[in-house]
N, C-alpha and C positions, 0 to 999 in steps of 0.2 A: 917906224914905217917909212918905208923907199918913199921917193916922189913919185913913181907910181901910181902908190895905195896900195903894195904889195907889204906884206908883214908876215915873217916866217919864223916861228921860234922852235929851239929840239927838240924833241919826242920827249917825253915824260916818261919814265920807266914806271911798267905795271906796278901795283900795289898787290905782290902776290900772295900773300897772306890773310887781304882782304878779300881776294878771290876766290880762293877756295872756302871762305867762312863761309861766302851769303852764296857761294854757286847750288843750284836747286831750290833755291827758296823760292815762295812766290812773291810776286812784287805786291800787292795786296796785302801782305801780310808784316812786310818790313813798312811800307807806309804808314800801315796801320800805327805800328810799334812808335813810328817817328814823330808822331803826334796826325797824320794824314792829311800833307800840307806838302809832301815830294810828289813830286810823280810829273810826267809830261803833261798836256791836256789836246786831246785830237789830234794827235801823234800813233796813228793806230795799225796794225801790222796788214803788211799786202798779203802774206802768207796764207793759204788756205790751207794747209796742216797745223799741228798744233807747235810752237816752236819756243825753243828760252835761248837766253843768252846769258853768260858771264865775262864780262871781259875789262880789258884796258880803254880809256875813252881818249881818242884820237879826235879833236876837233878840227871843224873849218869852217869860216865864216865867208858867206860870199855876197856879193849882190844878186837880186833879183834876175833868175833867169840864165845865169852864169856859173860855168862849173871849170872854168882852167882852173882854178885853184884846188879844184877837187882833187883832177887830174895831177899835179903837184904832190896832194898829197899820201897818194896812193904810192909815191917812190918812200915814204918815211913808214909803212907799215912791216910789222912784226907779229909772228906769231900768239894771237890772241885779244887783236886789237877791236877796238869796235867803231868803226868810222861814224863821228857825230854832224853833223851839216846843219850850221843855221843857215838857213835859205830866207828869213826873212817872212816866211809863213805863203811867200808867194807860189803858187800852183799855173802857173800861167804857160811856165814850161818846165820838161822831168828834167833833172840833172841827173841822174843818174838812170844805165839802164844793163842789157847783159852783158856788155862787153868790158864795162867798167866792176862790175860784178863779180864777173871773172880773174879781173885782174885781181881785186881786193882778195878772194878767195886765195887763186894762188900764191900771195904774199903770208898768207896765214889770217888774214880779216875772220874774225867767227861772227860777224854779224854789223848792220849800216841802220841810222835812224837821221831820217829827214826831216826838218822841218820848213816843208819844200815836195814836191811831187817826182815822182819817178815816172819811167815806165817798163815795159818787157815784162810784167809783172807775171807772167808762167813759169819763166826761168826764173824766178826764185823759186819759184816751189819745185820744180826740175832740179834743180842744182842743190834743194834744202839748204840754203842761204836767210837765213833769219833778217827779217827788212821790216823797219815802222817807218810810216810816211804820213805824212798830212795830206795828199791826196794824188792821183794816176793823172798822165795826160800822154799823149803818144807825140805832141809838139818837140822838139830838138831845141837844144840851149841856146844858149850862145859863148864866145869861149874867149871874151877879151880880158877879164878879169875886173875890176881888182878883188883882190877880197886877203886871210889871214889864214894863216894855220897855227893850232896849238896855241890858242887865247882860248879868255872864257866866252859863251856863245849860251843863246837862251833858247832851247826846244822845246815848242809846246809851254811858256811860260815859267820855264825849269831850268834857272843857271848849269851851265856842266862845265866845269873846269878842264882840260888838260892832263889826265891822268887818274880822274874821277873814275871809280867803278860804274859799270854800266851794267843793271841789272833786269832786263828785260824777259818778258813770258806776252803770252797773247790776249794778256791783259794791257799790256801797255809797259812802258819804260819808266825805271829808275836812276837817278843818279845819285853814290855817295862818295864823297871825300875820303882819304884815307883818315880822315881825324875821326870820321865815326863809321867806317865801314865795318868793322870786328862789336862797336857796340850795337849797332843794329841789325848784324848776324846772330846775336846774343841775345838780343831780346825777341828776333825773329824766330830762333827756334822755342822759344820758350812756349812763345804763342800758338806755334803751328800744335806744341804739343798739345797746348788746351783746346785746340780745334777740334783736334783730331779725336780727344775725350767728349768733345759734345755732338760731333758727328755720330759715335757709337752710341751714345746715351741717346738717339735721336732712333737708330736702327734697330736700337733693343728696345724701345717704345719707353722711356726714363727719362724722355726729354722735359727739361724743370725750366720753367717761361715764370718762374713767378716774380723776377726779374722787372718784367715789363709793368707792372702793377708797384711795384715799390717805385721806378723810378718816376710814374707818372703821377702818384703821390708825393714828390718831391719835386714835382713841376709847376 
């Protein structure tokens, strides 16, 4: 790190093979698989459509209330990337809003998760830009810095590395590592398929709960 408190390290190339495994999945469903212990917590989408994401995780770490570093790192984006923002959980003021949104977009960004407050929050849904955020405020930043890009950073209680998949629906956000993104694509579709067998066995009236009796006999 500079004497600043400036800290910038390279872009992490996508884990593209991990991407296309879990892309579609729901994030509820690979948690699940993972023992239900990932996931952000109050990291929740601005979005009032329904919206997913799969993508490359682009971090940046800032202080409270401050986004030059943001700004910085919207020159290191590539198509498909998901810009990750620890903010520190502070909502005090948005760091990001449309016009930063925009930019992210035009660079190829498929989606942004704060943990930290935004605002402009229409133009996400105008622009169908997928956005989670810990909470709105319409206050403006401030833009001295310091902060890091491309380190680990904790959203919502949930390490994200650098290069981590980022697997978001409007349930909320995921982050996996390439060391298990493919096995939790693998066990994620596995599950969705027995879902999707007890959803039918629910709509053909064959739904079987005797489950709930065995195991509260075993409690």
């Amino acid at each position: 790190m500079s004497p600043t408190g400036v800290d910038i390290h390279p872009r992490k190339e996508a884990f593209k093979e991990g991407i296309e495994a879990l892309n579609g999945l729901a994030t509820s469903v690979v948690s699940d698989v993972l023992g239900r212990t990932i996931g952000a917590v109050g990291i929740l989408p601005v979005n009032k459509s329904p919206i997913s994401v799969c993508g490359n995780a682009v971090t940046v770490s800032v202080r409270a209330g401050d986004n030059l570093l943001i700004h910085k790192a919207l020159q290191f984006l590539q198509p498909g990337d998901v810009l990750v923002i620890d903010g520190g959980g502070d909502i005090s003021r948005a760091l990001f809003g449309e016009i930063m949104m925009l930019v992210a977009k035009s660079r190829g960004a498929i989606g942004a998760v704060f943990d930290a407050a935004i605002r402009d929050v229409d133009a996400f849904e105008k622009h169908r830009f997928p956005c989670w955020a810990r909470g709105i405020n319409m206050r403006g930043p401030y833009k001295d810095g310091p902060g890091s890009i491309n380190v680990p950073v904790s959203i919502g209680g949930m390490v994200v590395n650098p290069g981590d998949v980022i697997l978001g629906d409007s349930d909320g956000i995921i982050a996996l590592s390439p060391a298990i993104a493919l096995e939790g694509a693998r066990m994620g579709k596995e599950k969705e398929a027995v879902e999707l067998q007890t959803i039918q066995s629910i709509l053909d009236g064959k739904y079987d709960d005797s489950w709930v009796d065995v195991a509260l006999e075993k409690s």
